[in-house]
C-alpha positions in Angstrom: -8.9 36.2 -4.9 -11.3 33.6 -3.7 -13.9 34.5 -6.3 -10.9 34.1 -9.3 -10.1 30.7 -7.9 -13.9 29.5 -7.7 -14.1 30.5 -11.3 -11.1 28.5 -12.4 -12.4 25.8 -10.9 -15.9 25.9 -12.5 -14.1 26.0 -15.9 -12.1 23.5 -15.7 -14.1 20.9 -14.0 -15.9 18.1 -15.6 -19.0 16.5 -14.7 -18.9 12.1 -14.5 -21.9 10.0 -13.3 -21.8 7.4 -10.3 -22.2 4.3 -11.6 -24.6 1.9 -9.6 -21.9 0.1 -8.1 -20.7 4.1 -7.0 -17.9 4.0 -9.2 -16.8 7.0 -11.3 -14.5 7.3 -14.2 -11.3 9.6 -14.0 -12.0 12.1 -17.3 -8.8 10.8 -20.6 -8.2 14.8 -20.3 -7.6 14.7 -16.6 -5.7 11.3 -16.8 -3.4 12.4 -19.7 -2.6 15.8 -17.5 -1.7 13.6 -14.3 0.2 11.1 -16.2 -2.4 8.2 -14.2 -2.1 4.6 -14.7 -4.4 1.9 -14.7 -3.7 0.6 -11.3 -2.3 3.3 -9.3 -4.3 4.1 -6.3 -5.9 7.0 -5.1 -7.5 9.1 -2.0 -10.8 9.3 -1.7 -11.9 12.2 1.0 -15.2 13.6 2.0 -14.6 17.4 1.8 -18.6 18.6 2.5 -21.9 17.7 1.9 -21.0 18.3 -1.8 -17.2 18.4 -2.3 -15.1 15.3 -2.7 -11.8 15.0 -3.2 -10.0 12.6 -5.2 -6.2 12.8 -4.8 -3.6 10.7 -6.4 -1.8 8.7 -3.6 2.2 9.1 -4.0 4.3 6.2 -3.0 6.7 6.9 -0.6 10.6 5.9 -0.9 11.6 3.0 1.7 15.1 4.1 0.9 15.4 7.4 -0.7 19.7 7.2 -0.5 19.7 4.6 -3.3 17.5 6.5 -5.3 19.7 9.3 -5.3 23.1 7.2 -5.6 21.7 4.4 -7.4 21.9 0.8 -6.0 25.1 -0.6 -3.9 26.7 -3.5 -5.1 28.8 -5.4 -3.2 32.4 -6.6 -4.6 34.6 -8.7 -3.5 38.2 -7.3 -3.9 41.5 -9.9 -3.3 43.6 -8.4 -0.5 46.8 -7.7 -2.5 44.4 -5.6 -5.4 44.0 -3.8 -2.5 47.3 -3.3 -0.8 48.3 -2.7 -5.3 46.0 0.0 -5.3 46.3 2.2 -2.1 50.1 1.9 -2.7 49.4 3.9 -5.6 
């Protein structure tokens, strides 16, 4: 199994150079796949002497209730709507 997934690897990967200033440019292929934006940050990891990782970072949800239910807003209702309504 571990020879299959070496060889997937090798054919899909894509060689980039290291600019002098160490910067490297994310393949259009790999960027399309990904759906990556100009701006969107990523992880940068050491994996070995000659592995590194480059993972998109995902933004996590302060409040992940609204997303599900969507946003609250706040009404202000006149007392006798109310007492019209629950007498219903």
């Amino acid at each position: 199994m571990s020879s299959l997934y070496t060889t997937y690897i090798r054919i899909h990967s894509l060689i980039v150079k290291v600019t002098e200033k160490f910067q490297v440019t994310i393949p259009e292929e790999v960027r399309r796949k990904l759906g990556l934006k100009p701006g969107e940050e990523v992880e940068v990891r050491a994996i070995s002497d000659d592995e590194i990782l480059i993972k998109r970072k995902i933004k996590k949800i302060k409040d992940p209730l609204s997303v599900l239910i969507g946003e609250q807003v706040e009404l202000e209702i006149d007392p006798e709507k109310v007492d019209e309504i629950t007498e219903k």
